[in-house]
C-alpha atoms as one frame of an Amber mdcrd trajectory, in Angstrom:
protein
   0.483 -13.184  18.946   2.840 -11.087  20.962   5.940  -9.848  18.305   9.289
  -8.599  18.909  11.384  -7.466  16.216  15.087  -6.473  16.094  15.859  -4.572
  13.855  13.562  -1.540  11.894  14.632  -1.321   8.797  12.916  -2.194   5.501
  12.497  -5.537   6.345  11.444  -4.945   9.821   9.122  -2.804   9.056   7.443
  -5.144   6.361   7.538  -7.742   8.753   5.136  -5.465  11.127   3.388  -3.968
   8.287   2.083  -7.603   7.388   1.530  -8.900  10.546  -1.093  -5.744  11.506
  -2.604  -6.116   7.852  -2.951  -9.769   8.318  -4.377  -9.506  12.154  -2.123
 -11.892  13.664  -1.222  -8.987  16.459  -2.438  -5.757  16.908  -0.051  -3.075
  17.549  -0.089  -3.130  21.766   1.509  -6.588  21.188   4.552  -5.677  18.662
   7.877  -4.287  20.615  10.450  -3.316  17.720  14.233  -2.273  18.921  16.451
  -0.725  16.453  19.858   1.438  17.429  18.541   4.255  14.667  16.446   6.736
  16.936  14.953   8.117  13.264  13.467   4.512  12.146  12.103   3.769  15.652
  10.319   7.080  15.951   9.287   5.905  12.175   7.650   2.940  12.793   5.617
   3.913  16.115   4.468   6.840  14.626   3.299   4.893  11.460   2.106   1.942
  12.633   1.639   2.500  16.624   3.497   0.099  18.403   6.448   0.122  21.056
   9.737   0.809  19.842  12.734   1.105  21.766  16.767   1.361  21.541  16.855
  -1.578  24.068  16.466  -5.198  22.681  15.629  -6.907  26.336  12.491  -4.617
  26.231  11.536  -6.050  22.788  12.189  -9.539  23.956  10.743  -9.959  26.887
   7.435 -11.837  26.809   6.975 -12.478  23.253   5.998 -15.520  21.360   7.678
 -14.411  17.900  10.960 -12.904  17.966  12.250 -11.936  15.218  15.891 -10.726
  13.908  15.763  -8.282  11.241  19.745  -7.412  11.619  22.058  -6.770   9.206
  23.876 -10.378   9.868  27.074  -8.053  10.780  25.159  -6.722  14.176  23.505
  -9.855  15.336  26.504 -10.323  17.347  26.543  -7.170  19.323  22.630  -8.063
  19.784  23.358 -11.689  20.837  25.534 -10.618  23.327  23.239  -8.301  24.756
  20.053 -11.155  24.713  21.677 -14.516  25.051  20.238 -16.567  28.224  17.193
 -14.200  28.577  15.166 -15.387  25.525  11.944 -17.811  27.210  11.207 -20.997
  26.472   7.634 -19.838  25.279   9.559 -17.538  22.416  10.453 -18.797  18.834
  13.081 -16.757  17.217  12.728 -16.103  13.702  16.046 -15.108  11.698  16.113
 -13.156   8.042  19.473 -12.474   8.343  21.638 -13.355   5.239  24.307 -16.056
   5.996  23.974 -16.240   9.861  23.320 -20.190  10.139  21.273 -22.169  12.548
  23.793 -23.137  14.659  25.429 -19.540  14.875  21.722 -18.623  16.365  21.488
 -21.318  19.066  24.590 -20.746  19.655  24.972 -17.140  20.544  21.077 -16.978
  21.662  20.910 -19.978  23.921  18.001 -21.358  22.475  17.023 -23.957  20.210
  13.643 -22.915  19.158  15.083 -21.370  16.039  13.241 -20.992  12.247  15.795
 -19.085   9.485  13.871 -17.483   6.795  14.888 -16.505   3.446  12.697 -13.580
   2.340  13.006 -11.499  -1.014  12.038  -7.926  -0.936   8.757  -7.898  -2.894
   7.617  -9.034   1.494   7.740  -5.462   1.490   4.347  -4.755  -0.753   2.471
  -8.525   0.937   4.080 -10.159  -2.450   7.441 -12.017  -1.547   8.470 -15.343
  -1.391  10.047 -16.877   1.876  11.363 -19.879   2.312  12.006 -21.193   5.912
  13.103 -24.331   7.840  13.123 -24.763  11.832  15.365 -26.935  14.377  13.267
 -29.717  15.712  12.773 -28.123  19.184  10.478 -25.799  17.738   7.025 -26.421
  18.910   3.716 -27.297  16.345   2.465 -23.936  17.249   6.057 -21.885  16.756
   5.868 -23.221  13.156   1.973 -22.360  12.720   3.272 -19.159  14.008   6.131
 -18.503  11.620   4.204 -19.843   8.649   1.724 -17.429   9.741   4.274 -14.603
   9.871   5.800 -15.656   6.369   2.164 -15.997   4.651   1.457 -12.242   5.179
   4.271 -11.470   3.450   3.520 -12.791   0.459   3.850 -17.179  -0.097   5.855
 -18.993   1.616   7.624 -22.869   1.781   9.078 -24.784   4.244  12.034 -27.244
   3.612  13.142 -29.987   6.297  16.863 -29.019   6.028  19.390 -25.462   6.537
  20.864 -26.310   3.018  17.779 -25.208   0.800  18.169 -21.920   2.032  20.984
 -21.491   0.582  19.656 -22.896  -2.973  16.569 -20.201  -2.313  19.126 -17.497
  -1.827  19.881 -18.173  -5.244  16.711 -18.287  -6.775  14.241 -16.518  -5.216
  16.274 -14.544  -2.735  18.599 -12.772  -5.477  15.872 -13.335  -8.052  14.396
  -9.720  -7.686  17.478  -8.405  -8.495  17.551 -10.764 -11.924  14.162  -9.362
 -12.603  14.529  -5.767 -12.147  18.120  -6.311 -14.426  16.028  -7.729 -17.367
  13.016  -4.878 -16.764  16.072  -2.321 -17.213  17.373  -4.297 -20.484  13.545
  -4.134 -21.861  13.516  -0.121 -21.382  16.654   0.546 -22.740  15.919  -1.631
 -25.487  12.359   0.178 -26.357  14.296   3.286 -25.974  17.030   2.036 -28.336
  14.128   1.296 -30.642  12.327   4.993 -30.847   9.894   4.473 -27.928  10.006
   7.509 -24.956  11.141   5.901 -21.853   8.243   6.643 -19.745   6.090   3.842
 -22.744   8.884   1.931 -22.608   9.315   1.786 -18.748   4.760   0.954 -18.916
   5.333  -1.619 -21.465   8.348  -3.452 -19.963   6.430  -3.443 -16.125   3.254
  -4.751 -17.426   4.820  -7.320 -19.487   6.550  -8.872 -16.767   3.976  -8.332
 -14.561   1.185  -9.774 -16.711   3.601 -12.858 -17.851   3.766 -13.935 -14.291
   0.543 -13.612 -13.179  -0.927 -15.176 -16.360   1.898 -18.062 -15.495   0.278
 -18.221 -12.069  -3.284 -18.444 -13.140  -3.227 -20.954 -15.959  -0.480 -23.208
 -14.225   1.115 -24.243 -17.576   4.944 -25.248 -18.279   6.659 -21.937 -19.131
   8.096 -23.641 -22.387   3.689 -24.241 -23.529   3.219 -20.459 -22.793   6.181
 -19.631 -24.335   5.031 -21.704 -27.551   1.595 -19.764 -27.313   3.564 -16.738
 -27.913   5.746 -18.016 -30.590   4.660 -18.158 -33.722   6.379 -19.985 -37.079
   8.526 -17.518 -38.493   7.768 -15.227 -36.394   9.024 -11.879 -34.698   9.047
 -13.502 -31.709  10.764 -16.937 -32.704  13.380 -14.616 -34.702  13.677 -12.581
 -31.048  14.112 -16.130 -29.250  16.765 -17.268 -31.572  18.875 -14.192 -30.956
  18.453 -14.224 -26.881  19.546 -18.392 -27.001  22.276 -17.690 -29.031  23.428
 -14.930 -26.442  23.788 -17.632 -23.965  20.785 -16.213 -22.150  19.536 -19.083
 -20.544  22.982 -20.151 -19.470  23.659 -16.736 -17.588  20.713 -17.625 -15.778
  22.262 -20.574 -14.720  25.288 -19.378 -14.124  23.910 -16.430 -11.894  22.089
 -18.454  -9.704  24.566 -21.007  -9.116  26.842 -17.961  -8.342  24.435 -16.953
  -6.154  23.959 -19.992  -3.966  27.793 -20.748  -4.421  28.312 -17.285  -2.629
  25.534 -17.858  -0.129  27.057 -21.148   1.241  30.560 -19.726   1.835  29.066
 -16.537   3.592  27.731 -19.614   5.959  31.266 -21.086   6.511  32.690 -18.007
   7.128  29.832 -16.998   9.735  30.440 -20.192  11.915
């Protein structure tokens, strides 16, 4: 597979990282452009591939394009690459709010997938979920599921609108997680515990919770009964977090979430 990517920051970079883990390119076929001299003499040295300030150069040729923009530069970059992208290319887009038809618009292509990523992509554990316009070939999807495996799992969905429901879930999600990791540390600490046990015991809680989720496939309401005992601490614990309105919050953050996604959208077009 021959891989441009625009755009070498965090994202970008995981995006190369995974590919060369994975062995769907080696590095003499990724070209990365990025505007920030320090992050493109990053990546080659790390990771020993072509990286230039010019986006043509990492363009030209490549099956897999990818944008890795912050969504408020793909239009300076559109600008620069629109009419020269081939018809053998498949651009892939992880940029936030920049819709489908804002990228075969301002590219001049319709072989487009748009991703949505979390940042866990950036340690091979993320979840992406991705949809493509129907001129995109059998092998530009193989190729973009390909891309989105090595980053962790991934799912396709037939239409632009789910992306904007995984924004809410999965693609804010992290940021849910790492907000109720904080509350369990402070709360250990609260408690008597020294932050560096609390900040071990909160971690590998979460952590084993999810895996063990994973690996037994079970409702999360049966695991959470395993844990939940009659009378319990934990029951006693449960009581006080539903009476909080913590599952609501939940709710309300993720529909805020998606709500917010969908009008970045509108105001993109």
């Amino acid at each position: 597979m021959k891989l441009g990517v625009i755009g070498a920051g965090a994202m970008g970079e995981a995006i190369v990282a995974a590919v060369l883990r994975a062995g769907l390119a080696d590095a003499r076929e990724i070209r990365v452009a990025d505007l920030a001299a320090a992050r493109l003499k990053h990546v080659s040295a790390t990771y020993g591939v072509a990286a230039s300030g010019a986006n043509r150069e990492a363009a030209a040729g490549v099956d897999v394009l990818v944008f890795a923009l912050k969504p408020q530069d793909f239009d300076d970059a559109a600008k620069e690459l629109s009419g020269t992208i081939g018809e053998g290319t498949t651009v892939l887009s992880i940029m936030a709010g920049v819709t489908i038809d804002r990228l075969t618009r301002k590219l001049a292509t319709p072989r487009v997938v748009r991703a949505m990523p979390n940042t866990p992509a950036q340690i091979g554990e993320g979840m992406t979920v991705w949809t493509a316009t129907p001129a995109v070939s059998a092998e530009g999807r193989e190729a973009a599921r390909a891309v989105f495996g090595a980053l962790g799992r991934e799912a396709y969905v037939p239409e632009e609108k789910y992306l904007d429901m995984a924004t809410g879930l999965s693609g804010s999600g992290p940021a849910y997680v790492f907000l109720f990791i904080e509350a369990l540390i402070d709360a250990g600490v609260h408690i008597g515990l020294s932050r560096d046990l609390a900040t071990t015991m909160a971690l590998q809680t979460v952590l084993g919770s999810a895996r063990y989720a994973i690996e037994t496939q079970r409702h999360p309401a049966e695991l959470r009964d395993q844990v939940t005992s009659p009378g319990g601490t934990t029951a006693e614990a449960l009581r006080e977090l539903e009476a909080a309105g913590f599952r609501a919050a939940v709710l309300e953050a993720v529909i805020a979430a998606y709500e917010k996604s969908k009008a970045l959208g509108e105001e993109s077009k």
